[in-house]
N, C-alpha and C positions, 0 to 999 in steps of 0.2 A: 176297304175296311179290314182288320188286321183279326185272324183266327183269334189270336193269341191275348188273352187276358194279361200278361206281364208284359215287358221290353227290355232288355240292354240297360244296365244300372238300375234296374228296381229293387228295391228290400224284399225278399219273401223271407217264409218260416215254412217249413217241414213240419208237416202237420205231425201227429203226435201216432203211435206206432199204433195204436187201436182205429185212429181216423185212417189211417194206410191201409193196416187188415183190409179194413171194410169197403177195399175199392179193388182188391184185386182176386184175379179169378184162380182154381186150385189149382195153378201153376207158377203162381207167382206173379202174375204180370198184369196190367193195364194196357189195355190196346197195344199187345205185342211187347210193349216195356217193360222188362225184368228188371223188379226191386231184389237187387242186389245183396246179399249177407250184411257186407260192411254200409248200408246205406240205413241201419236203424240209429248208428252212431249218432245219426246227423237230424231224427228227430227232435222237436221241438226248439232248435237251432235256426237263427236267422242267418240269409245269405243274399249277396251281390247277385242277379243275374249276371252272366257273362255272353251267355249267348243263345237266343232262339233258334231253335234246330230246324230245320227246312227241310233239310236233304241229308240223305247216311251213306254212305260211300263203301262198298262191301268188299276189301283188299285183297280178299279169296278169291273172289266170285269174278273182279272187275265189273259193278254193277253200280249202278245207281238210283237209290232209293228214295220214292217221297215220303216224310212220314206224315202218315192220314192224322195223327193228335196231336194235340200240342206241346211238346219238349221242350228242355232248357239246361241248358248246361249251368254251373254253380261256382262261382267266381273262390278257386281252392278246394272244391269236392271231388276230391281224386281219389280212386282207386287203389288201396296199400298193397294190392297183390293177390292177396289171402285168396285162394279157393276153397271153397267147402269140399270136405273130402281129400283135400291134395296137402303133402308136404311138403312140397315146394312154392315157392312165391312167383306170380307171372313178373316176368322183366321187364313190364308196361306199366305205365304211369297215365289213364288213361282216366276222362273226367266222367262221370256217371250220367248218365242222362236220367231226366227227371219229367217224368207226365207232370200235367199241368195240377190234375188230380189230385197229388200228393203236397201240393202248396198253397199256400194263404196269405194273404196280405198281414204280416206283424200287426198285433194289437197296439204297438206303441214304435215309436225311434228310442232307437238305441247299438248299443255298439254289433259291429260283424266280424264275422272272423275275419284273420290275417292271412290269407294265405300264405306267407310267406314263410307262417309257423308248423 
């Protein structure tokens, strides 16, 4: 039986930035997951899963991570760079991970973004 309340091509929605608040602790995070500056953009927004996270792979570290909650990557929710604090942009393009916490089944079908926009 599968942790994970979503799968690979489900519709979620990004619960709305006050549902978010209310699940993270005063450093920003969900079980370890930093909600991110640029990820309030992306409330209230539905999205593709693209992929259940398993395992996090630490390029620093050479390590291999399980992650203990449920994660999911977001089919086009990418990272524009921006750090808080910094004037310059990271040169990574990299996809946000997303606790399970911060998403919900859409109230209805209807369109998703493109990622390709």
């Amino acid at each position: 039986m599968s942790l994970h309340r979503f799968k690979v091509n489900d519709i979620v929605k990004v619960k709305t930035r006050e549902e978010v608040l209310g699940t993270l602790d005063p450093s920003g995070k969900r079980d370890g997951c930093l909600f991110m500056e640029g990820m309030w953009n992306h409330c209230g927004q539905k999205w593709k899963v693209l992929k259940v996270v398993e395992n996090v792979f630490d390029e620093h570290k050479f390590l291999m991570y399980e992650i203990a909650a449920p994660q999911y990557l977001l089919d086009g929710s990418i990272c524009d760079g921006v750090r808080e604090g910094e004037t310059d942009r990271c040169d990574r393009s990299c996809y946000y991970f997303w606790n399970e916490e911060w998403l919900a089944e859409p109230d209805h079908a209807g369109p998703t973004p493109d990622p390709a926009i």
